[in-house]
VEXDREN-2710 file (C-alpha; in Angstrom, 1 decimal):
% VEXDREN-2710
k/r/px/py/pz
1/UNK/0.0/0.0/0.0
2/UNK/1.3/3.4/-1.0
3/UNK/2.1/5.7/1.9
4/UNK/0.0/8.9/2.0
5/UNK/1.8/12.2/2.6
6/UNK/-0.2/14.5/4.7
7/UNK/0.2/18.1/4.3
8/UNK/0.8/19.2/7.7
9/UNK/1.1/23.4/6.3
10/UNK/-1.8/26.0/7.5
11/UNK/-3.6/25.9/4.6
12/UNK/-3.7/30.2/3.3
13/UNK/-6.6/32.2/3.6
14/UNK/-8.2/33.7/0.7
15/UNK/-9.3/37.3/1.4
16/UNK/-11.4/39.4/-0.1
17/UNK/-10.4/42.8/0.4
18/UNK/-13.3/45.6/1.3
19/UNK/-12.5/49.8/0.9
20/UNK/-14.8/52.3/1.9
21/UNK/-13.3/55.3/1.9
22/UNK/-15.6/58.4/2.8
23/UNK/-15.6/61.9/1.4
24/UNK/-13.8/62.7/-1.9
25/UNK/-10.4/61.0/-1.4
26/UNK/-8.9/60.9/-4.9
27/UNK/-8.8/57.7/-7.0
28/UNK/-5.3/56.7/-6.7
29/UNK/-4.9/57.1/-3.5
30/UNK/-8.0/54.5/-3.4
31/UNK/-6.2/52.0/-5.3
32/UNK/-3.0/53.0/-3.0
33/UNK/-4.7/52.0/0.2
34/UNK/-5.8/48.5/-1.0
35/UNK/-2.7/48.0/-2.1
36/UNK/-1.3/48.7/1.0
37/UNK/-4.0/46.7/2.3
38/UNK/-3.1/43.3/0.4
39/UNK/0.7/44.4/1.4
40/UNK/-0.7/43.6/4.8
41/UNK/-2.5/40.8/3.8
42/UNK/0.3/39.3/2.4
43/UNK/2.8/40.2/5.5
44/UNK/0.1/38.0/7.5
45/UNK/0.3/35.0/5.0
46/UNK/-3.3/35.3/3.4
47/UNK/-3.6/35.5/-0.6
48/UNK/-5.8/38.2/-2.0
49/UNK/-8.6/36.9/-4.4
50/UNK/-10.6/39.7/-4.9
51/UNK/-10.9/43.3/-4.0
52/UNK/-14.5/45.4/-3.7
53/UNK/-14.9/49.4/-2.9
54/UNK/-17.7/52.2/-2.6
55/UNK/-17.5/55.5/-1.6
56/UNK/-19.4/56.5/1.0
57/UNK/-20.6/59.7/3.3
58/UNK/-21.0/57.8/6.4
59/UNK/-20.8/54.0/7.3
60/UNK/-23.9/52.3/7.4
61/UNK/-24.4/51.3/10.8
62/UNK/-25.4/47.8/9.8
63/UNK/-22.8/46.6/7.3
64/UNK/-20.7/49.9/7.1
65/UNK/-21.4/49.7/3.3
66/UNK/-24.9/49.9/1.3
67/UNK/-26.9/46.6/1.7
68/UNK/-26.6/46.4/-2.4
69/UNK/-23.0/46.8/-2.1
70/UNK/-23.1/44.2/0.7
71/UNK/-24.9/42.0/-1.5
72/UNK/-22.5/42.1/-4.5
73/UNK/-19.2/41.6/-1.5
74/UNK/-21.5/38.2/-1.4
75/UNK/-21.5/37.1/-4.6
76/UNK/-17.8/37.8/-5.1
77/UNK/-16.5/35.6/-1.8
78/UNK/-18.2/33.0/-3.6
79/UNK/-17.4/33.6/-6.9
80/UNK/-13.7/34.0/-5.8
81/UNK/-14.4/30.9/-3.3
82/UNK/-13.1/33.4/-0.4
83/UNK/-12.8/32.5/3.3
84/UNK/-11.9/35.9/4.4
85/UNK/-13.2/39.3/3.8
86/UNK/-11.1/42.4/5.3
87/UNK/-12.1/45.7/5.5
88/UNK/-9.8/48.7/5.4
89/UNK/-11.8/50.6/8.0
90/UNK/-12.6/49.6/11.5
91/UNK/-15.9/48.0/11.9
92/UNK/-17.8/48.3/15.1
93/UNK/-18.9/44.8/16.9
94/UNK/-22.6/44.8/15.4
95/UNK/-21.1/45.6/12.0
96/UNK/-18.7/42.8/11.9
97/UNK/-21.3/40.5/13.2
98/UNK/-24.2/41.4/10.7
99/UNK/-21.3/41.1/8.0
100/UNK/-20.5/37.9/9.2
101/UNK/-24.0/36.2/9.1
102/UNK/-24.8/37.9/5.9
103/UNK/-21.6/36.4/4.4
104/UNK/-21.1/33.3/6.6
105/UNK/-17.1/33.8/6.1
106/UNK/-14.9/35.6/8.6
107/UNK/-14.6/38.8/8.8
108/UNK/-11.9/41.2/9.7
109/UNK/-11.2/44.7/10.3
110/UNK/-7.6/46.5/9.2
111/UNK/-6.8/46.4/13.2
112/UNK/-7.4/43.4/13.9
113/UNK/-5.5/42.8/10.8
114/UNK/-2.3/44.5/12.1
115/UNK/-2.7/43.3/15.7
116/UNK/-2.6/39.8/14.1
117/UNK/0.6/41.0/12.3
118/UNK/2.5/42.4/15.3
119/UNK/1.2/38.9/17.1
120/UNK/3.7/37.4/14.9
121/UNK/6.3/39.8/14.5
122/UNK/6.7/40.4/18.4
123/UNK/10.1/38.5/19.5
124/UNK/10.8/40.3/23.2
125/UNK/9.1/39.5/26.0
126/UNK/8.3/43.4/26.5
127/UNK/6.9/43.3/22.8
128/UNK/4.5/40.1/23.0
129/UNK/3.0/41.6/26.2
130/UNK/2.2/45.2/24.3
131/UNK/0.9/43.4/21.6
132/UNK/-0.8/40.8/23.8
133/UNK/-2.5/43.6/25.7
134/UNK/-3.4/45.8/22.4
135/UNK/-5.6/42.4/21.2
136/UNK/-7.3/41.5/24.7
137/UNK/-8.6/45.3/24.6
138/UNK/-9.7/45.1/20.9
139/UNK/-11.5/42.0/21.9
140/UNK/-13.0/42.7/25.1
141/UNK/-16.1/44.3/23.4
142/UNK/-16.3/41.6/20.4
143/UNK/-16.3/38.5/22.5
144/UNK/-19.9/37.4/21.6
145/UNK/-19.4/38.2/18.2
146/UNK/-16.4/35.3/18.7
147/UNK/-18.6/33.3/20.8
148/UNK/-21.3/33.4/17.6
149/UNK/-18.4/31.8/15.5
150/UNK/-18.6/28.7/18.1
151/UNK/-22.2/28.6/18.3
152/UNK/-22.0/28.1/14.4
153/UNK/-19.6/25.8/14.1
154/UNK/-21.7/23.5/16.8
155/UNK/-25.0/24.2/16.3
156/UNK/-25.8/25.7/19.4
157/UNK/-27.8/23.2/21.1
158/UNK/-27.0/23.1/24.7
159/UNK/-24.4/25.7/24.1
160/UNK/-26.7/28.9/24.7
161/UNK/-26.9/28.7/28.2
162/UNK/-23.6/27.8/29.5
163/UNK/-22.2/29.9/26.7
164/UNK/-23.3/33.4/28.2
165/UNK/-22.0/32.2/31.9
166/UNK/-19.2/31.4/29.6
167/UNK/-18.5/34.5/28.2
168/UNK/-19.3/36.9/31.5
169/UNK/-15.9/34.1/33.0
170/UNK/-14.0/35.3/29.6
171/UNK/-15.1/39.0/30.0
172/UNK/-13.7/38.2/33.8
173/UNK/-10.7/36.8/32.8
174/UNK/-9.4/38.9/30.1
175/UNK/-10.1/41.8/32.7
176/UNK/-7.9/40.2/35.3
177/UNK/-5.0/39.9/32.3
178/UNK/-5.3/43.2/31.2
179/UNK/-4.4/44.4/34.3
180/UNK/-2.0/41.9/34.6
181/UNK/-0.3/43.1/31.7
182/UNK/-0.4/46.7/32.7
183/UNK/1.5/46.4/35.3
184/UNK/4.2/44.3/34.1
185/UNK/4.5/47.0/31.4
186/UNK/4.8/49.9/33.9
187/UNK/7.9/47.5/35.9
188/UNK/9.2/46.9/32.3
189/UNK/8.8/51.1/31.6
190/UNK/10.5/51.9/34.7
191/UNK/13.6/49.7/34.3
192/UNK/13.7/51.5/30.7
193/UNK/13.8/54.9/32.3
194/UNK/16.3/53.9/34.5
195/UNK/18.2/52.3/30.9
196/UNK/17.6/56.3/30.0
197/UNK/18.7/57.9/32.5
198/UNK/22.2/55.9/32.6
199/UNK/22.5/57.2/29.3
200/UNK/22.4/60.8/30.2
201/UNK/25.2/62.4/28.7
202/UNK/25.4/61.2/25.6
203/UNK/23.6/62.3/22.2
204/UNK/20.7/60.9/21.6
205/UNK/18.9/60.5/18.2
206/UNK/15.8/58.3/17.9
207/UNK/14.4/56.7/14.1
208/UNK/10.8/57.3/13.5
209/UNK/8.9/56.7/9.9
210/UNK/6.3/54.9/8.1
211/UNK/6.5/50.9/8.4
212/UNK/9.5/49.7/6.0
213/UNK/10.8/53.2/4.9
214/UNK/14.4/51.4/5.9
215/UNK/14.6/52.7/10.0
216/UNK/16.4/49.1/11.0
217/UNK/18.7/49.2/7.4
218/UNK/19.9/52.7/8.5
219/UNK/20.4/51.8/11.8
220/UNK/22.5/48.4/10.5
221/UNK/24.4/50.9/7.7
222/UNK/25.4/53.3/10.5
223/UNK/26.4/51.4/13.9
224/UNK/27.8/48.5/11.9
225/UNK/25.0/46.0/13.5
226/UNK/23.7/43.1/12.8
227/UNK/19.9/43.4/12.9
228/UNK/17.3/41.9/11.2
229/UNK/16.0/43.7/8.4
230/UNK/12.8/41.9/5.7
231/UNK/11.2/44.0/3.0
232/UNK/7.9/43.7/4.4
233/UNK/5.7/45.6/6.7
234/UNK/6.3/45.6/10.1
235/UNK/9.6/43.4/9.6
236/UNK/10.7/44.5/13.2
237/UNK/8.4/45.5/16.4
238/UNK/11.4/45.9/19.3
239/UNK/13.3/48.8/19.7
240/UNK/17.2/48.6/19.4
241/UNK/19.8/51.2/20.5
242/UNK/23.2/51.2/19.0
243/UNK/26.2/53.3/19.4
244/UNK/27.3/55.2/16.3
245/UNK/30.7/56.4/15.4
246/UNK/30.1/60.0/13.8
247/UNK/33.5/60.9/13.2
248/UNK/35.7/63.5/14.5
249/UNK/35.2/62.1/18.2
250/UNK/31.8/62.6/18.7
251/UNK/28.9/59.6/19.0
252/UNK/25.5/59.0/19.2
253/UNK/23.3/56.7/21.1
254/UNK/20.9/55.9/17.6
255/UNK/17.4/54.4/18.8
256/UNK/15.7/52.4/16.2
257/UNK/11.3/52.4/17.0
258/UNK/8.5/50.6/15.6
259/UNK/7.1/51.9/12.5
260/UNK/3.6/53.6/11.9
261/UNK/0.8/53.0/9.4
262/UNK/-1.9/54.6/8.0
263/UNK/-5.1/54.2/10.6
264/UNK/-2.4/52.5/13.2
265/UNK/-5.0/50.9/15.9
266/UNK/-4.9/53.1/18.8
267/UNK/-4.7/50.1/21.4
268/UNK/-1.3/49.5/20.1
269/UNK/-0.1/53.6/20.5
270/UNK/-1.3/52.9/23.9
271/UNK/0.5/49.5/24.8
272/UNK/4.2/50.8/22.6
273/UNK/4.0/54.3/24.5
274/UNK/6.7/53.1/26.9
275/UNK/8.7/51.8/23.5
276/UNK/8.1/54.9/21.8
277/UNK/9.4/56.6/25.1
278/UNK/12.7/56.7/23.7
279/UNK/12.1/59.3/20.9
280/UNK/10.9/61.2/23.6
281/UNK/14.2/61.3/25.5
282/UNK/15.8/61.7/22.0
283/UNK/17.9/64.8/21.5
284/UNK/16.9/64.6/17.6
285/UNK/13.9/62.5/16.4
286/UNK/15.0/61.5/12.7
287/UNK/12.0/61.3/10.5
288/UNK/13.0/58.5/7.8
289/UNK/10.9/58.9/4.5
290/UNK/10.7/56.2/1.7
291/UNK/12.0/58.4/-0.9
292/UNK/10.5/56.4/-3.7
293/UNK/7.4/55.4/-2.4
294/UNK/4.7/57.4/-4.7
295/UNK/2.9/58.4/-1.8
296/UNK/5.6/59.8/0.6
297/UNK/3.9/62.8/1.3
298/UNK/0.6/61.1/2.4
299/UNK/3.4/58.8/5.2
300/UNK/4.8/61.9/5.9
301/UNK/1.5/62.9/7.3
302/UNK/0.6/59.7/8.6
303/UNK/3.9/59.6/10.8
304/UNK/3.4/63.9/11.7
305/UNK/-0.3/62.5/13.1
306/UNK/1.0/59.5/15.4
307/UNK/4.0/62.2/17.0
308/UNK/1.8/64.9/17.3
309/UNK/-0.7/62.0/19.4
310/UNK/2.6/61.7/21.5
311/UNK/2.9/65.4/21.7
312/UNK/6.2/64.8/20.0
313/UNK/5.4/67.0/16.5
314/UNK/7.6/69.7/18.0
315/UNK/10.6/68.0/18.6
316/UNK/13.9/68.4/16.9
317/UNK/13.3/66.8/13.6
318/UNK/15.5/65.7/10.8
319/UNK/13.8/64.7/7.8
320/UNK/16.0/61.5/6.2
321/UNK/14.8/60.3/2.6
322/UNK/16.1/56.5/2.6
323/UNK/16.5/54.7/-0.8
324/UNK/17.4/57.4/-2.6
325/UNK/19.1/54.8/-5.4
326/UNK/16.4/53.4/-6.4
327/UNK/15.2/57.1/-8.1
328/UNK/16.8/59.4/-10.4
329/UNK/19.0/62.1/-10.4
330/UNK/15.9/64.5/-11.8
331/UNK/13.4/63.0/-9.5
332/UNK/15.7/63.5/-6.3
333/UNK/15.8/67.5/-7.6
334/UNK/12.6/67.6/-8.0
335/UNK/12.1/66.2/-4.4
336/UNK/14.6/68.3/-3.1
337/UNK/12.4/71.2/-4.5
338/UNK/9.5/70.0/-3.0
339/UNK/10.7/69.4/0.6
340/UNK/12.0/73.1/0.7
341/UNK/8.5/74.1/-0.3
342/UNK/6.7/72.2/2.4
343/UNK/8.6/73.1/5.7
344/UNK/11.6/73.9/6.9
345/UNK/12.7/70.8/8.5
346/UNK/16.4/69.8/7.5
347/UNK/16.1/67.2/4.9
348/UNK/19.2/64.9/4.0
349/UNK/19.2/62.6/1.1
350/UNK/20.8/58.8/2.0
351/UNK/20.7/55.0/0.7
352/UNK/21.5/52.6/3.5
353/UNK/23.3/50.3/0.5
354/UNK/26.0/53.6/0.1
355/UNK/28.0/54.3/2.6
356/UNK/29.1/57.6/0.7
357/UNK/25.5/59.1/0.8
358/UNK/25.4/58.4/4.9
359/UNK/28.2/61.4/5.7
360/UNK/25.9/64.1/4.6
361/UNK/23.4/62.6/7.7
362/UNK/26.2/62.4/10.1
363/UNK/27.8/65.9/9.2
364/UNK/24.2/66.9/10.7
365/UNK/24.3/65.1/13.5
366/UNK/27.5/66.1/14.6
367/UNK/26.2/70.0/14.1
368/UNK/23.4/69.0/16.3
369/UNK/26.3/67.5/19.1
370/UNK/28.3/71.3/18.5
371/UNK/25.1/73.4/19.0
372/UNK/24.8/71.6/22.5
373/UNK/28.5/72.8/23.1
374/UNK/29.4/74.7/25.4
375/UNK/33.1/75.9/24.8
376/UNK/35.2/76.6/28.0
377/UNK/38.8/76.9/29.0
378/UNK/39.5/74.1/31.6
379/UNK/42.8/73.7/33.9
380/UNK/43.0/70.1/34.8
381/UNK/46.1/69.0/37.2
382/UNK/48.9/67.5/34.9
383/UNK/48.4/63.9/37.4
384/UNK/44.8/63.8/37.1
385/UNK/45.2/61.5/34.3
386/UNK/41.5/60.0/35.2
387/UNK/40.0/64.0/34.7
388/UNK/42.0/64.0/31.1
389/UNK/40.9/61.1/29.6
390/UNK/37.0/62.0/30.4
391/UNK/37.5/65.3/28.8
392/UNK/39.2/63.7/26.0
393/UNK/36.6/60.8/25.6
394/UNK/33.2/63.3/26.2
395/UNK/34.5/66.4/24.8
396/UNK/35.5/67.7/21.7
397/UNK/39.3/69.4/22.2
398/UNK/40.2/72.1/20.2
399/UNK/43.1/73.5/21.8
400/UNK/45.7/72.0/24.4
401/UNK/48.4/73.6/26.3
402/UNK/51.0/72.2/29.1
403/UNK/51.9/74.5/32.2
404/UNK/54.0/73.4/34.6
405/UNK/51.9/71.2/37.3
406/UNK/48.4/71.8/35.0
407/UNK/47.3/71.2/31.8
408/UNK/44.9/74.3/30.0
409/UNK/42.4/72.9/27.3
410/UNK/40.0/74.6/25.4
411/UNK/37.1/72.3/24.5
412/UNK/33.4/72.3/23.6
413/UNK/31.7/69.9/26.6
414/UNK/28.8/68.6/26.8
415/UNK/26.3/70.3/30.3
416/UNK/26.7/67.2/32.2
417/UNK/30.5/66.8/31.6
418/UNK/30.7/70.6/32.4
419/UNK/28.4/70.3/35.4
420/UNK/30.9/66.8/37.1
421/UNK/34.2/69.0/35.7
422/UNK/33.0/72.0/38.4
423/UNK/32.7/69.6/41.0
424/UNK/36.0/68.2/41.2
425/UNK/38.7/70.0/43.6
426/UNK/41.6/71.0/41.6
427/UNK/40.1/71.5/38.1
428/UNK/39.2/75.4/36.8
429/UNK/36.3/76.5/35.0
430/UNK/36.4/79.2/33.0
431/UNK/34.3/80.6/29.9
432/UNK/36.2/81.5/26.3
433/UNK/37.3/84.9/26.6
434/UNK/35.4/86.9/23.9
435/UNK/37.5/88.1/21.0
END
């Protein structure tokens, strides 16, 4: 007898993806949502077979779209065979339930979509517990809309009853582990303040941006790390700080974050504010644009909304258009031209494959460092060889001379150096002498 193989794989889901975008958003930047949409899709594993939209003034608050336009979504998940239907807004509990008895498919919602997504993305423990959290509140007011999925599947004989004392002991339960959660995220976000606060002294720079504009390849291209980088959305969800070598003495403590999205579900801004902490203690938040992503200006937005949620829209900002190799000369010109026009932000132009094109970003950076500067005249004892190599390691010399017992250098300190230096018995403070 033959053997049978048995395909052990998770069989892909075939979605059928729903837009209804309201008020008179312009054609292609329909077409660029649900692409951006079966981007997601496919980041999660599912295969798009089909895609459906309609404009609308306001959702319907039965099916968020028409009942017509409801009724054709019906005929194409079974025309298309689909076993999923996604919607690019977010539905309430009643709408995704109506959808789901009208269509007898599953039906999901673009958070619960990217919740999914960072479910599988998440690697640290501090990141599955965010995420973990994010879900359990998204679900918390849907759970008899999931318990309606188990009443279909078994018929629901004998399973009414028991099922609503069921689902009050779920509501309980996912109650007690949100708060669960909550706490062990304020412990985590207190160690990572303490992380912060070990790090004061040194220059801080932190990488925000739309999902897969290249934060975690800049990061790799500068500090020389190995990080894991995918060209997909979402490729990385924990924060990473690396030191960077700017030249000319000076560093910088470079804070990679998670990315942001278009309609990013606000449960997850909630559970990655003690992540996205650290571009709050940056010095310089720098704001990394896909430079040849058709719709950069609509991200740039996108990512200007989330940090002004943070009340982080009027912090230090560099503007950084990554993957600048993969347009032309003409177009980067033209983009040049277009930036100046809009604000004025700093904009530098990089490609983390070209080393060459990352000087320009670090010449800024180090102007940054300087304009923190304060330049003094300091008189250290010629034995306090401990005092000397601080100065030497935290400060930028300019000017050195010997004198007898002491030694006089005029450097450009950082405050906390300055403030440690007028401590110390011995060592003489004194300001640059105007000329």
């Amino acid at each position: 007898m033959p053997t049978q193989l048995i395909d052990m794989r998770t069989p892909v889901e075939r979605a059928v993806l729903v837009g209804a975008p309201r008020g008179e958003l312009e054609a292609r930047l329909i077409d660029e949502h649900l692409a951006e949409l079966a981007r997601l899709t496919d980041t999660a594993g599912g295969e798009v077979v089909g895609k459906l939209t309609q404009r609308i003034s306001k959702p319907n608050p039965r099916f968020y779209v028409g009942k017509g336009k409801a009724d054709e979504l019906k005929s194409l998940v079974i025309e298309t065979e689909g076993n999923l239907v996604i919607f690019d807004e977010e539905l309430s509990p009643a709408q995704g339930k109506n959808l789901e008895d009208l269509l007898d498919v599953r039906v999901m919602d673009r958070s619960e979509l990217i919740l999914d997504i960072f479910a599988t993305r998440a690697r640290s423990k501090e990141a599955r517990m965010q995420v973990e959290l994010a879900q359990l509140e998204y679900l918390l007011p849907r759970l008899r809309r999931m318990w309606s999925h188990l009443s279909r599947i078994r018929g629901g004989i004998g399973l009414r009853g028991p099922g609503e004392t069921q689902l009050e002991t779920d509501r309980r339960l996912i109650g007690k582990r949100i708060v669960d959660l909550k706490g062990k995220l304020r412990h985590v976000a207190e160690k990572r303040q303490m992380q912060r606060k070990s790090r004061e002294g040194s220059f801080r720079a932190a990488l925000v941006g739309y999902t897969n504009a290249g934060k975690s390849s800049l990061l790799c291209a500068l500090s020389g790390a190995d990080l894991f980088v995918e060209d997909k959305l979402f490729a990385t969800l924990d924060s990473a700080t690396r030191r960077v070598d700017l030249g000319g003495g000076h560093e910088a403590l470079l804070t990679d974050t998670v990315g942001f999205i278009r309609k990013l579900p606000h449960h997850l801004v909630a559970s990655f504010r003690s992540t996205l902490e650290e571009a709050r203690e940056g010095d310089v938040l720098l704001h990394v644009i896909d430079a040849s992503h058709a719709e950069w200006e609509e991200q740039r937005h996108v990512v200007n909304d989330v940090l002004a949620d943070l009340d982080l829209i009027d912090s230090d900002k560099i503007l950084v258009f990554n993957k600048v190799d993969r347009i032309t000369h003409a177009e980067e010109e033209a983009l040049r031209a277009r930036i100046r026009a809009l604000e004025p932000t700093p904009a530098v132009f990089v490609s983390a494959h070209d080393d060459a094109t990352l000087v320009s970003l670090k010449e800024t950076l180090v102007a940054r460092i300087r304009a923190r500067l304060q330049e003094v005249v300091v008189r250290v004892p010629v034995e306090d060889g401990q005092t000397l190599a601080a100065i030497y390691r935290e400060a930028e010399v300019i000017e050195r001379a010997d004198e007898g017992t002491g030694v006089l250098l005029t450097v450009r300190i950082p405050a906390p150096l300055l403030g440690r230096l007028r401590r110390l018995e011995g060592v003489h403070v004194q300001p640059v002498a105007a000329s």
